[in-house]
Every structure is written in C-alpha cells, then in structure tokens.
C-alpha positions in Angstrom: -10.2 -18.3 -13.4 -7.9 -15.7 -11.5 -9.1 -12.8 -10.3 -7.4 -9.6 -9.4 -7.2 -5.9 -7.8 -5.3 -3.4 -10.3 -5.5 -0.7 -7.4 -4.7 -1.4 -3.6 -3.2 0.7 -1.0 -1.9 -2.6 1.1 1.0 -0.5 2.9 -2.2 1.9 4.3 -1.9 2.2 8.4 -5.5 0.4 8.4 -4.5 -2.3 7.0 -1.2 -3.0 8.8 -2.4 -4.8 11.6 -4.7 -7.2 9.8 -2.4 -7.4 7.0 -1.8 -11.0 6.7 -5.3 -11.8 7.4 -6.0 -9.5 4.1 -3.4 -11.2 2.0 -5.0 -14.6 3.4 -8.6 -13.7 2.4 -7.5 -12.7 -0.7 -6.1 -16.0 -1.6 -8.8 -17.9 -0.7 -11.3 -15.5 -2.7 -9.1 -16.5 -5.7 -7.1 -13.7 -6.4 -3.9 -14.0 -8.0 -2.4 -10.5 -8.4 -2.7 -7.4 -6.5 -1.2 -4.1 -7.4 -0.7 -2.0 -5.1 -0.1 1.2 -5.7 2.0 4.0 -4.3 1.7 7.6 -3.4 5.8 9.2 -3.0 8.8 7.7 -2.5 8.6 6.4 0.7 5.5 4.3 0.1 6.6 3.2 -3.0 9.3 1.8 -0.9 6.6 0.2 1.3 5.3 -1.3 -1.8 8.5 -2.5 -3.3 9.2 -4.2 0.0 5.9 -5.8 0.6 5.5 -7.2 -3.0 8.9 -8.7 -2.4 7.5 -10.6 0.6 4.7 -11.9 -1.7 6.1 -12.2 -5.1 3.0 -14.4 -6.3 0.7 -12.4 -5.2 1.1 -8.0 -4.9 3.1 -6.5 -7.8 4.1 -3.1 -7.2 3.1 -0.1 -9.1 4.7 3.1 -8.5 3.8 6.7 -8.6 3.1 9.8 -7.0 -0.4 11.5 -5.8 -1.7 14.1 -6.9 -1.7 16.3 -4.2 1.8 15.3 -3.1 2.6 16.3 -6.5 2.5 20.1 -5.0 2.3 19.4 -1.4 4.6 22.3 -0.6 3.0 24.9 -2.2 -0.1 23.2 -1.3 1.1 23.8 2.3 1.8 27.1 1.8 -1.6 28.4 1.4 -2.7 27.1 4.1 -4.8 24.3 3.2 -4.5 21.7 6.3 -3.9 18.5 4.5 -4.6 15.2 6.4 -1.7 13.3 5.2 1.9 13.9 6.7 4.2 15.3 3.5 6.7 13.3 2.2 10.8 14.0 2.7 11.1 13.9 -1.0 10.7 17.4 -3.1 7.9 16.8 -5.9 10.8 16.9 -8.7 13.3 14.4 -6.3 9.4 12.2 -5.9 9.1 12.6 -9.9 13.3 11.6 -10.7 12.1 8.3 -7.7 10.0 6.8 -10.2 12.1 7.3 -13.5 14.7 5.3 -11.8 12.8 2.6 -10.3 10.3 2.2 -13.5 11.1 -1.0 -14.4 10.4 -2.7 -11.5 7.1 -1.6 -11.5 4.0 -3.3 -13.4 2.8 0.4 -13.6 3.3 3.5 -13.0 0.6 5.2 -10.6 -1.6 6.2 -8.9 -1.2 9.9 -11.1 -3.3 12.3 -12.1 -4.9 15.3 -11.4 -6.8 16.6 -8.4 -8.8 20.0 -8.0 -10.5 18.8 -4.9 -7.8 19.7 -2.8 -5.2 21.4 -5.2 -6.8 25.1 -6.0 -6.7 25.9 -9.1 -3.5 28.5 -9.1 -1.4 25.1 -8.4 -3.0 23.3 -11.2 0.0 24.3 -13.8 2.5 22.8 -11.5 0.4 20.1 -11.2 0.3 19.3 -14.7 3.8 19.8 -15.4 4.6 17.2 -13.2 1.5 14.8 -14.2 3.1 15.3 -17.9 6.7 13.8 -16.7 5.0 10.9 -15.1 3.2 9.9 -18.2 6.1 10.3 -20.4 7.9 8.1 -17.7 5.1 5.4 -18.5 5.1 6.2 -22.6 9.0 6.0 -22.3 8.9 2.8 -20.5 6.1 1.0 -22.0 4.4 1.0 -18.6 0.5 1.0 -17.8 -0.7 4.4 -16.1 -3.7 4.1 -13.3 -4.6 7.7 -12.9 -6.5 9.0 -10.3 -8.6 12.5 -10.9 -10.6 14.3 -8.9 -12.9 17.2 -10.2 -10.1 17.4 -13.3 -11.4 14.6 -15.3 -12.0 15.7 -18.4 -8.4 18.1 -18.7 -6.7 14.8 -17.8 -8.1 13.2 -20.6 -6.8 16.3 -22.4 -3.1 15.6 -21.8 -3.0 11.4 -22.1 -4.9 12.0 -25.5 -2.3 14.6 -26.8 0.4 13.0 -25.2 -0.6 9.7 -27.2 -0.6 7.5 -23.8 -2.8 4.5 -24.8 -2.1 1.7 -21.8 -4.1 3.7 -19.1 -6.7 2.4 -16.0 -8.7 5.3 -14.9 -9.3 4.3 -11.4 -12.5 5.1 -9.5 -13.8 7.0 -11.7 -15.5 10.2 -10.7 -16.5 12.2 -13.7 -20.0 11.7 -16.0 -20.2 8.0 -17.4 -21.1 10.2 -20.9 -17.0 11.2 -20.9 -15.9 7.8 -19.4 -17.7 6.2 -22.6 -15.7 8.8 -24.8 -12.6 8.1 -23.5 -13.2 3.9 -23.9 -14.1 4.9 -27.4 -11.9 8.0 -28.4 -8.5 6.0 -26.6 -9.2 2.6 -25.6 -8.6 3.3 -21.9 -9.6 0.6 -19.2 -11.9 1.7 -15.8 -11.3 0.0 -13.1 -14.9 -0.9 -10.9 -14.6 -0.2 -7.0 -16.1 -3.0 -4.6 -19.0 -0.4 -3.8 -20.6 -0.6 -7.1 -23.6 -2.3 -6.5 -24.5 0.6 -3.7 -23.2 3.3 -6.6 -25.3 4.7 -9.1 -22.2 5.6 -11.4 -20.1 2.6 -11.2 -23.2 0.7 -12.3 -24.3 2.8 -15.0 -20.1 2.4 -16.1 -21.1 -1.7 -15.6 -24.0 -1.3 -17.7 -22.6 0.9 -20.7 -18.9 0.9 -21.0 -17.6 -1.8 -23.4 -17.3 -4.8 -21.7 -13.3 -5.2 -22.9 -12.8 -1.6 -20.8 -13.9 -3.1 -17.3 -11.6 -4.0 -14.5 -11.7 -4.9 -10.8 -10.5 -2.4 -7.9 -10.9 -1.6 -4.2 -8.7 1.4 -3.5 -8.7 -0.4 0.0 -9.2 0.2 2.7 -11.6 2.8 1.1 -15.0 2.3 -0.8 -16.0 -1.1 0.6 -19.0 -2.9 -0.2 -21.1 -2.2 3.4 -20.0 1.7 4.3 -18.4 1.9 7.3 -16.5 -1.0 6.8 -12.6 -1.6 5.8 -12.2 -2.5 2.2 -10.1 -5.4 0.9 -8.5 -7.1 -2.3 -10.7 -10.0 -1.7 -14.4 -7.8 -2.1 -13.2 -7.7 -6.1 -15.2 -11.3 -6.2 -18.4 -9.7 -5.3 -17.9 -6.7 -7.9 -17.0 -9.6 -10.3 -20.4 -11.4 -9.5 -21.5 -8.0 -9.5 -20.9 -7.8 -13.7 -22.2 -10.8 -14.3 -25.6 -10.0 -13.3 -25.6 -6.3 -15.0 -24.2 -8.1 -18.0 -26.1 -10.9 -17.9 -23.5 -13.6 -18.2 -22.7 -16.7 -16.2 -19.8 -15.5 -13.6 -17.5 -18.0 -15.3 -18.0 -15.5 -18.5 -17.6 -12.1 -16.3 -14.2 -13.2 -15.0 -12.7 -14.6 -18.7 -13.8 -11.2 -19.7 -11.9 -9.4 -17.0 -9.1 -11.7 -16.7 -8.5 -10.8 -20.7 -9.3 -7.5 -20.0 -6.1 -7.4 -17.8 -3.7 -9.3 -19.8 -4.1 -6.8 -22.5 -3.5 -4.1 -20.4 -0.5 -4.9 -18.2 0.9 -7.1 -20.9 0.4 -10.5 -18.8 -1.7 -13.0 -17.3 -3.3 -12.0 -13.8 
C-alpha cells in the first residue's frame, strides 16, 4: 500500500533546514508521492526544482494563492500582510502557470480567500481564480483549491465552469455544503493530519463518501500535537485515523484512499 500527501508546502522556510530529515521520514512512513504545492512564481520554481531532486517521491503542482492573486491592491489598502509579495504581477503569476501546466500533476493551491482579501477585491479575485481553472479544464489538470470564508461562491464558479477533477483542501466551510459538493460534482477533500483533534474534519471522515477522502498536511501547518511542525509522514496517522471512524481494517482505509487518488490525478500514488 502507498500512501501519499496531495498538499505540502516542502519549499516552506520551516522546513528548509530539516528538509531531508522530512523527505527521510516520509519514506520510511510509506509514502510514495508528495505534491507539493506552490503559491507564485517563484515558489513554483522552488517546487519544480525540488521535485526534480526527488523525482520518485514530490511531484509538483503549480498555482497561485489567493491572496497573491491581488497582493498589490491588497497592499494598497493597507492591510499588513505577513508574507513578502512576489516580483511577478498577478496577470504575469497567472500567464507562469499557463506555460508551465504540463509539468505539473496539478494546478494549485487556488481559490478564493475573504479572510484576508476584503470584499471590494473579491471581483479581481475571481477573475483571476476563473483563468486558473480554465488553465486546469484546458489542460486536463486536477485543481486543489484553497478557500477561506468564500466557500460556497467557489463552489459557485467550478460548478458553472464545469471543472469536475477538483481536491478541496482543508476544508473550512459546513460539512452540510462539503457533502453537496461530493454529491452535486464529485469533488475530492483532502483530510489534514489534525483531524482527530478537529471536530470538522471528523464529521467530513464520518459522512462524506468514502471515494471523496484524501490525505493532506498543508505542512508545516495543522500538525497532529499543536505547537508542533507538520510533516508528509503524519498522513499515516490520519490514514489510521479513517480506519477507525470507518470501521475498516487499515489495510482497507488505505486501498480506499490509494484509489481514491488514482482516480483523481489520473495515476497510481
């Protein structure tokens, strides 16, 4: 059985020093893929690079974040952002991924954020949300969206844009719409290492079709013990995790998952 993370952030600052300690851990918990996923251009880059150093192991999805999807105007209001902005203009970040596509497995993280982005931003936001989907539609890529607050107007655009390969990672919304969307589109939701200390994500474990469920860390955030820095190998316990809610031998959980994957990104993990 292989198990996998469909969203890392292994070019993260946390992680850098540790790194090959991470990439060993992960390995020996039984991982065979990682994707890690990137935020603008220049991590994208990261990600490119470090998937190329590990070609057995991290495949590289590209994309842009929400809130650097309109970091300059973002800026201009004000709002002090704790990320440094990237060189690239939103549109120049947007034109990055529809010429690097194909060497992605998928095209994220995207989405939507209101936590950050006020809500006069939110029509540039979605303009450039829509390119990157048709990007994904246009290349027959998998989408992992992030949203924040904007959940159910992101589930708005990928049903009326018709994008059916989609991971909504770490989900935030109410498990009622996350059930709707599984059912209405056929989406996947990926499960963070932290669900057995989150109400949500286990209520997701416990009512979301069993095909819909995949493994995620979003490391080095949402770790099992807070306080502590996440990695791709905690996607065992949230494995072991869904065996128990599903009651299922572990052996069952991860066929499950493992399937679940193949159908999404098109091949094995």
């Amino acid at each position: 059985m292989a198990l996998f993370d469909v969203h890392a952030h292994l070019t993260h600052p946390k992680l850098a020093d540790a790194l090959p300690t991470v990439i060993a851990n992960a390995r020996t918990a039984g991982l065979s893929t990682i994707v890690s996923n990137g935020l603008n251009p220049e991590d994208n880059e990261a990600t490119r690079a470090l998937a190329a150093e590990h070609p057995d192991l991290i495949r590289p999805a590209f994309g842009l974040y929400p809130v650097d999807a309109v970091m300059p105007e973002l800026l201009a209001t004000g709002v002090d952002y704790p990320r440094t902005p990237s060189n690239y203009t939103p549109d120049d970040a947007v034109q990055w991924v529809r010429e690097n596509a194909d060497e992605a497995i998928a095209v994220g993280e995207v989405g939507l954020d209101g936590y950050w982005v006020p809500e006069g931003l939110w029509d540039i936001q979605e303009t450039r949300f829509r390119a990157l989907v048709q990007i994904a539609i246009d290349r027959d890529k998998p989408l992992i969206i992030h949203t924040r607050k904007r959940e159910r107007r992101a589930f708005e655009i990928l049903s009326e844009m018709g994008a059916a390969r989609v991971d909504w990672h770490c989900f935030g919304g109410r498990v009622k719409l996350a059930r709707r969307i599984a059912s209405e589109l056929g989406h996947f939701f990926s499960i963070p290492a932290n669900a057995r200390r989150s109400q949500s994500f286990t209520r997701m474990l416990e009512t979301l079709p069993r095909e819909s469920v995949l493994l995620e860390t979003d490391c080095p955030y949402l770790a099992p013990e807070p306080g502590s820095t996440n990695e791709p190998s905690n996607v065992a316990g949230t494995a072991a995790y869904a065996a128990e809610v599903w009651e299922v031998p572990l052996e069952a959980a991860q066929e499950q998952l493992e399937s679940n994957f193949e159908r999404l990104f098109g091949v094995r993990p």
